[in-house]
N, C-alpha and C positions, 0 to 999 in steps of 0.2 A: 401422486399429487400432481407432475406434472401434465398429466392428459388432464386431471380435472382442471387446473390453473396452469393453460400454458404460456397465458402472457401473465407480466410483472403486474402484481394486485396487492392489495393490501394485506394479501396471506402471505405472499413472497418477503412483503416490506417487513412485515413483521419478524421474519430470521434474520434479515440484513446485521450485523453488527453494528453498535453504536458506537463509532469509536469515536464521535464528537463528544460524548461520554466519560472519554479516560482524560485523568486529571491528575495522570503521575506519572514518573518518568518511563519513558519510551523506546523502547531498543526495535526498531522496524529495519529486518532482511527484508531485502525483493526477492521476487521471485520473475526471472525472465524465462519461464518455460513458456506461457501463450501469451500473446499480446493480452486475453483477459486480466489473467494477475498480474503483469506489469502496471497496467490501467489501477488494480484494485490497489494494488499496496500504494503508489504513490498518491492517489485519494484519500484511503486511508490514514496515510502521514501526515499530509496537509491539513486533514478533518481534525485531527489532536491537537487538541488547544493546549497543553503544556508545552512551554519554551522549551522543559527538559527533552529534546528527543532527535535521537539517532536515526538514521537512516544508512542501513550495509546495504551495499550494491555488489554484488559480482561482477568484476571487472572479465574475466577469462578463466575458462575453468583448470587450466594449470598454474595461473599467477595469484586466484584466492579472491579477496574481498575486499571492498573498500570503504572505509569511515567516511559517512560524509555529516554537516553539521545542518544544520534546518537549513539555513541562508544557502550550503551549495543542492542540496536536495530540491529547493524550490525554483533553482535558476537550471537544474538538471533537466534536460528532454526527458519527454514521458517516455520514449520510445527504447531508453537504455543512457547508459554511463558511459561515455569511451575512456 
């Protein structure tokens, strides 16, 4: 499908996930492996309209993960958590 649709179309939009959609509580990991999923997951969080929701960030991969609450997730750089 990509050679037939190689730019972003309405066949593409149509898989996108709706998560302006979810309307319960929310436990959102990032994921810092490419700058793409950095970019998705914290769109993703922000897109959920329920207050209930979590955002885990990977601080270092020896020291683990970090709780963050909507309020520090939305004031967090898109680029990572220090």
């Amino acid at each position: 499908m990509v050679q037939k649709y190689p730019d972003f179309n309405d066949y593409w939009q149509d898989k996108r996930a709706k998560v302006e959609n979810i309307n319960v509580h929310a436990y959102v990991l990032a994921s810092y492996s490419t700058f793409l999923h950095t970019f998705g997951s914290f769109r993703g969080f922000e897109a959920i309209r329920n207050e209930n929701k979590w955002y885990v960030a990977p601080t270092s991969v020896v020291s683990g993960t970090r709780l963050l609450t909507p309020k520090q997730a939305s004031a967090a750089p898109h680029a990572g958590v220090a």
